[in-house]
N, C-alpha and C positions, 0 to 999 in steps of 0.2 A: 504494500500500500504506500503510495507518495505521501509527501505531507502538506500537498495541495489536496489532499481530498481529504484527509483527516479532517473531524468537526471542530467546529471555531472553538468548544470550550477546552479541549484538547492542546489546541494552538496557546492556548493562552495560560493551562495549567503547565505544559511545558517552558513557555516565557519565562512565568516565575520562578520554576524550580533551576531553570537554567540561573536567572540574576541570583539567585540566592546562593547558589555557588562560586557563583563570581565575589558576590557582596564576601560570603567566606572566606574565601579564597585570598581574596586584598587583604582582608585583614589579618591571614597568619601572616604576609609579609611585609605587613607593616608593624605588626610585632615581633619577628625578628631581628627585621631590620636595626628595632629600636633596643632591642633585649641583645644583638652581637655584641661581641669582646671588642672592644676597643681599645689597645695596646699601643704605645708607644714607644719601648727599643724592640730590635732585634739586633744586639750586641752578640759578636762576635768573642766568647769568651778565650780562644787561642791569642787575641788580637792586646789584650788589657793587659797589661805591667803593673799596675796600683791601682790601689782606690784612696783620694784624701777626703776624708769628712772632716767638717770645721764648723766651728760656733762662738761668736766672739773670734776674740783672740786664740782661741786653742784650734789644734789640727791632730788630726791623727792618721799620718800613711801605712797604708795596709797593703804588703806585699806577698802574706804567708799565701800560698795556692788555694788551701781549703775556702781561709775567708772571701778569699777574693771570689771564687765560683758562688758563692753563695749572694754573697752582693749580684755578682752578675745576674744567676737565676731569680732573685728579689727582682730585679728591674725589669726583665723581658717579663717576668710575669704581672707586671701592674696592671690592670684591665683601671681604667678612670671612667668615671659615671658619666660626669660631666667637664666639660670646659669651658673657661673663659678669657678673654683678652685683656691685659690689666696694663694702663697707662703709664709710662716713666714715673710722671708727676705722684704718683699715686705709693703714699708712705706706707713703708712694711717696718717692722719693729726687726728686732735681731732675726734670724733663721740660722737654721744649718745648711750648709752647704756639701754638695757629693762632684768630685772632680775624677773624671776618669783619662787615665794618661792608656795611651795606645798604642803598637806598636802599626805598622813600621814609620811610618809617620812623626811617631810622637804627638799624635793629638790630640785634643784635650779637649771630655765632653764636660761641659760643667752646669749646675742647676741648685736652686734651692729646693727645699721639701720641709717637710713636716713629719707627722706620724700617718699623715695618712693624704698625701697630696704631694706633688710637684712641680715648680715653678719654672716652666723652659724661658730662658733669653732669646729673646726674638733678634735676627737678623736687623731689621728698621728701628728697633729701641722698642721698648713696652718686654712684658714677657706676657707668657700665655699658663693660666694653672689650671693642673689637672687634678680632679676632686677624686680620689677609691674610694675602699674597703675603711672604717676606722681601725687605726691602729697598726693598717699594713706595713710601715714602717717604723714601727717601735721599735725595732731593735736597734736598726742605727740610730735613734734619738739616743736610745739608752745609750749605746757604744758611743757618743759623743758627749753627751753627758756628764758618765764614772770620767772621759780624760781631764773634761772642761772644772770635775770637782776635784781632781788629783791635782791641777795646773793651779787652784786656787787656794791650795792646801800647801804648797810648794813654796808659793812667794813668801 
């Protein structure tokens, strides 16, 4: 049977059940879309020689292998919720800072962060922050931290 000859209410209950599949259909990908990992490195971890975290005045280079894979694998795996563009002008109080020196180059990625965010430096001035997980960088808060209260212990 064609579907010219099919009866008009036929024609019309398949209409709907077709948009409604559509209507569906849109919407698992646009919750997808909006539910993906959105990642920001994919560092090369053969490629890193150091990692410097810093706060205030205090620094601490980290060359052991272990630490350093572990940092690496903390960064490739940040997934950030959201983001946003934040103006030169626009005052931050203290932060910690993560500097990665690289071979063969020698180049050097550098950002602020928090315990659970990251502040890229924009090419044009301004940087741009990336909002995670809370907490997903506590460790390196803490690891900057115990130095920043050894360094203050010291003087």
């Amino acid at each position: 049977m064609h579907i010219n000859t099919w009866p008009r209410k036929k024609k019309i209950t398949l209409s709907i059940l077709l948009a409604a599949v559509l209507v569906v259909c849109g919407t698992c990908v646009v919750v997808l879309l909006q539910n993906q990992k959105r990642t920001l490195f994919h560092i090369d971890r053969s490629q890193v020689r150091a990692v410097t975290l810093s706060y205030s005045s205090t620094s601490v280079e980290i060359t052991d292998e272990q630490q350093v894979d572990e940092i690496v694998k903390l960064l490739n795996g940040f997934a950030y919720a959201k983001s946003v563009e934040l103006p030169d002008d626009l005052l931050f109080g203290p932060c910690y800072h993560l500097e990665l020196k690289t071979y063969p180059e020698w180049k050097k990625l550098s950002f602020a962060f928090g315990s659970n965010y990251i502040r890229a430096y924009n090419k044009g001035g301004g940087t741009t922050g990336y909002s995670g997980p809370d907490g997903y960088f506590q460790t390196l808060v803490d690891l900057v931290d115990e130095a920043h209260a050894r360094f203050l212990t010291e003087e």
